[in-house]
DOKOL-764379 format. One line per field, with one value per residue (C-alpha): residue number from 0; y negated, x negated, z negated. Coordinates in steps of 0.05 Angstrom, whole numbers, plus 5000, padded with zeros to 4 digits. Example, Ala and Ser with C-alpha at 12.3 -4.5 7.8 and 13.67 -1.06 7.14 Angstrom:
DOKOL-764379
k = [0 | 1]
v = [5090 | 5021]
u = [4754 | 4727]
w = [4844 | 4857]
END
This chain:
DOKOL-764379
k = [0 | 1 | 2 | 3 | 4 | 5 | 6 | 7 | 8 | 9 | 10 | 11 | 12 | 13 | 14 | 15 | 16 | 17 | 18 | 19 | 20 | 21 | 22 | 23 | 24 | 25 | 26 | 27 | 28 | 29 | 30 | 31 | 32 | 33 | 34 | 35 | 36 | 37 | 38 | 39 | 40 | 41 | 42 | 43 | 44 | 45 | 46 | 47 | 48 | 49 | 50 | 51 | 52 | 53 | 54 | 55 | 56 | 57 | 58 | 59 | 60 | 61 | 62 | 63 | 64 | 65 | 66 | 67 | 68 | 69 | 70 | 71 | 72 | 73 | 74 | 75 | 76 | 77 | 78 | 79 | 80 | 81 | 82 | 83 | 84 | 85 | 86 | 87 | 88 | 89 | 90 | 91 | 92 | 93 | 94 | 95 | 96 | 97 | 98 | 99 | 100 | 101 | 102 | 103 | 104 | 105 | 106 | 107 | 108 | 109 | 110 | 111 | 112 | 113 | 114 | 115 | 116 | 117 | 118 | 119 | 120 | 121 | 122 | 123 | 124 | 125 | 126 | 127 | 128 | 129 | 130 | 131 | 132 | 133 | 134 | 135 | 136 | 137 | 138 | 139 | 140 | 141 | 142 | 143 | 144 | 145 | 146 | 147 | 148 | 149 | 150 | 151 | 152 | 153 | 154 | 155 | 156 | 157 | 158 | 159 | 160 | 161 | 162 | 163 | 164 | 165 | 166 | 167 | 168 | 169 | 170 | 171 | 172 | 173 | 174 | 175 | 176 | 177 | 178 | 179 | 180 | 181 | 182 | 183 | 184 | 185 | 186 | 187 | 188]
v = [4089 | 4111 | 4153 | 4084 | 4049 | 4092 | 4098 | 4014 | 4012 | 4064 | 4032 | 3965 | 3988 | 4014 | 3951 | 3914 | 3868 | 3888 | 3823 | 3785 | 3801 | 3783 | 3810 | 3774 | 3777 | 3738 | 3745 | 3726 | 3744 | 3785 | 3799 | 3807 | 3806 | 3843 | 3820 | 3855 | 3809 | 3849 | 3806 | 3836 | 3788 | 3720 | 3671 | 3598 | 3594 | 3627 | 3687 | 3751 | 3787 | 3850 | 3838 | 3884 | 3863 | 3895 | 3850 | 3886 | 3835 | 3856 | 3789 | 3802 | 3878 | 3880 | 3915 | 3890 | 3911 | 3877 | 3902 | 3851 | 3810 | 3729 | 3684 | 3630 | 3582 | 3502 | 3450 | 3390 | 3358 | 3359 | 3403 | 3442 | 3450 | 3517 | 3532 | 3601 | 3649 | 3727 | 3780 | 3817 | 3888 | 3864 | 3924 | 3941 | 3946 | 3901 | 3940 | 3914 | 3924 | 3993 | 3956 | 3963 | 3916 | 3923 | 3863 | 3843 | 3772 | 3721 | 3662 | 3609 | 3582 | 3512 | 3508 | 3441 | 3447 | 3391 | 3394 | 3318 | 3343 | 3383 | 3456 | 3443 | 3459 | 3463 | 3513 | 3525 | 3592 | 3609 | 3674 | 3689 | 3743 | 3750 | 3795 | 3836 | 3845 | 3863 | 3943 | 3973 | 3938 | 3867 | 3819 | 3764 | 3752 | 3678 | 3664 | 3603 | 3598 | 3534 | 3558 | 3506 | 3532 | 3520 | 3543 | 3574 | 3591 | 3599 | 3667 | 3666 | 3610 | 3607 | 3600 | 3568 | 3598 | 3589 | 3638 | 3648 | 3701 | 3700 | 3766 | 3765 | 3835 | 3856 | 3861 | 3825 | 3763 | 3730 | 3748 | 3704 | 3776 | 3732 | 3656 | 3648 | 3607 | 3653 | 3641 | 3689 | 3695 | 3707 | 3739 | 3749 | 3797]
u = [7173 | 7188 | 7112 | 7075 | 7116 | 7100 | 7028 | 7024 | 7044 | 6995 | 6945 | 6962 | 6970 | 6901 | 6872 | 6902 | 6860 | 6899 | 6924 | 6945 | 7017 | 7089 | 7159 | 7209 | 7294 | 7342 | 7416 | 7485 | 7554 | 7534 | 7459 | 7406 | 7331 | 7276 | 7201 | 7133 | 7067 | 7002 | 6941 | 6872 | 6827 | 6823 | 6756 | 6743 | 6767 | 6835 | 6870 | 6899 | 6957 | 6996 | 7069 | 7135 | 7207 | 7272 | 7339 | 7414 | 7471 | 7540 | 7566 | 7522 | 7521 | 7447 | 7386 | 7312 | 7252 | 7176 | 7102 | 7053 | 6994 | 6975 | 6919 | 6931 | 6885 | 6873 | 6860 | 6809 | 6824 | 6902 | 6920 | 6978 | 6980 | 6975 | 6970 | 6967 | 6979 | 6997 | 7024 | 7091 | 7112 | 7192 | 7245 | 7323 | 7383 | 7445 | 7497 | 7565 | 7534 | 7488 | 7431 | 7354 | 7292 | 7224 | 7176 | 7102 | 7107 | 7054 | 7075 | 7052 | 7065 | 7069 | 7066 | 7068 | 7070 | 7022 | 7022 | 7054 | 7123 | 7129 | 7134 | 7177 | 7153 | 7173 | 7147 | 7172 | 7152 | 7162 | 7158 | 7150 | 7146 | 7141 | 7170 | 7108 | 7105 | 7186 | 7205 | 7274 | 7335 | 7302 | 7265 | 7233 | 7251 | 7249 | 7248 | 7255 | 7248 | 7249 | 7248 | 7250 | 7230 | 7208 | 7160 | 7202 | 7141 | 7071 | 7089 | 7165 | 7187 | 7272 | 7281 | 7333 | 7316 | 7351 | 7332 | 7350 | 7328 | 7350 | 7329 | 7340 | 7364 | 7357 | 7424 | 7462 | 7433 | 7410 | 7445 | 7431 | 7408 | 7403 | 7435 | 7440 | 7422 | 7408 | 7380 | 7333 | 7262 | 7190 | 7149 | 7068 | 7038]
w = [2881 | 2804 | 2810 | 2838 | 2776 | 2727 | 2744 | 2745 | 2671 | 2656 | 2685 | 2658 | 2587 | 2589 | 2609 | 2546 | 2494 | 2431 | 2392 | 2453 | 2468 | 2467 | 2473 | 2502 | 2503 | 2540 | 2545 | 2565 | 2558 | 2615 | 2630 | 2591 | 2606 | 2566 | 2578 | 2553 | 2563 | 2545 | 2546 | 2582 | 2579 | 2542 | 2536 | 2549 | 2618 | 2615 | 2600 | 2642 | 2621 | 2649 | 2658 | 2645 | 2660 | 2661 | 2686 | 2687 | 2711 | 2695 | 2742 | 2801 | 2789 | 2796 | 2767 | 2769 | 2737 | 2757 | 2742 | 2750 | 2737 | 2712 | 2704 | 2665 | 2650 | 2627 | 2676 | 2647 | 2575 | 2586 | 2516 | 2510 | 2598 | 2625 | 2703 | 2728 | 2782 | 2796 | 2829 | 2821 | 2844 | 2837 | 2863 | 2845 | 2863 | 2883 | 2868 | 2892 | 2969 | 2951 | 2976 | 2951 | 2943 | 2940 | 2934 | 2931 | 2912 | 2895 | 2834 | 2812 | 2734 | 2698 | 2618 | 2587 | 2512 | 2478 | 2398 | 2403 | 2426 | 2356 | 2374 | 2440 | 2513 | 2579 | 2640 | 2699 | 2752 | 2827 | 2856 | 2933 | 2971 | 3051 | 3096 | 3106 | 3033 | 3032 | 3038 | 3035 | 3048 | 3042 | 3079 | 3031 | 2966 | 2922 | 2843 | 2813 | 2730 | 2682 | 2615 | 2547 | 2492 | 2415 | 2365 | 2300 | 2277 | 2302 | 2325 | 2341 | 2389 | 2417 | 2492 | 2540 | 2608 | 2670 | 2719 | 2797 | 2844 | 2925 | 2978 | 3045 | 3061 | 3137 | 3164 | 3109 | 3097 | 3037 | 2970 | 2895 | 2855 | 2798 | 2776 | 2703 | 2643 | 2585 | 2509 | 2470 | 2436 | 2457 | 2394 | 2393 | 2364]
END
């Protein structure tokens, strides 16, 4: 598992357009969530980006980590809305029960941020993944994200995200991995 990992960044970070990416951190009194976005492509139709993200939960004694990739692109003459979809590699561990994960899931993303609500925006994400694309201890696996943020500057914007994340693990049932509002900052560079 850690070789297929390692060789996913890899390849990811050799497929990225230099200019287009951001770094993300999220946190609680007890969980915090790091987040690398490195764009790969980017013209008049849309944009693709490789994904990194690492999740440790003191309260749900839980780690998570995702590789994956998006396509995001701009439906009609609606500025400032974003629709996109990808795929996620998610995997970890829960802990309290010493039980393991490891997830292909497909997404979809909403981002509605239109220059007349004055730097704020609103997007919202959902994550499946199937049994036949579950391995390990689980059996399907569910995110849900809404995420508010607002532009600081044109580079630096602050985020309220709430974030929760469900498996269905064979013989014990279905466990919340993940249930928590957290605050932070996306940056672009």
């Amino acid at each position: 598992m850690k070789k297929l990992l390692i060789f996913l960044v890899l390849f990811g970070c050799t497929l990225v357009d230099a200019g287009a990416a951001s770094l993300g951190l999220q946190f609680n009194d007890y969980s915090a969530q790091g987040e690398l976005s490195l764009g790969v492509a980017r013209d008049d139709y849309g944009a693709s980006a490789f994904n990194l993200r690492y999740l440790y939960n003191d309260d749900e004694e839980t780690q998570l980590g995702s590789v994956g990739f998006d396509f995001m692109g701009t439906p009609g003459n609606v500025p400032g809305l974003d629709l996109g979809v990808g795929a996620h590699v998610i995997g970890g561990e829960a802990n309290a029960e010493d039980l393991e994960y490891v997830n292909l899931g497909v997404g979809v993303k909403l981002s509605y941020g239109p220059p007349s609500l004055g730097g704020f925006a609103l997007a919202g994400r959902l994550v499946y993944a199937p049994k036949i694309f579950s391995w390990r201890d689980s059996e399907r696996l569910v995110e849900t994200g809404v995420r508010l943020s607002y532009a600081l500057t044109p580079k630096i914007r602050a985020l309220v995200d709430y974030q929760n994340v469900q498996v269905d693990f064979d013989e014990r049932g279905e466990r919340t991995i993940d249930d928590a509002f957290r605050v932070g900052f996306q940056a672009h560079f």
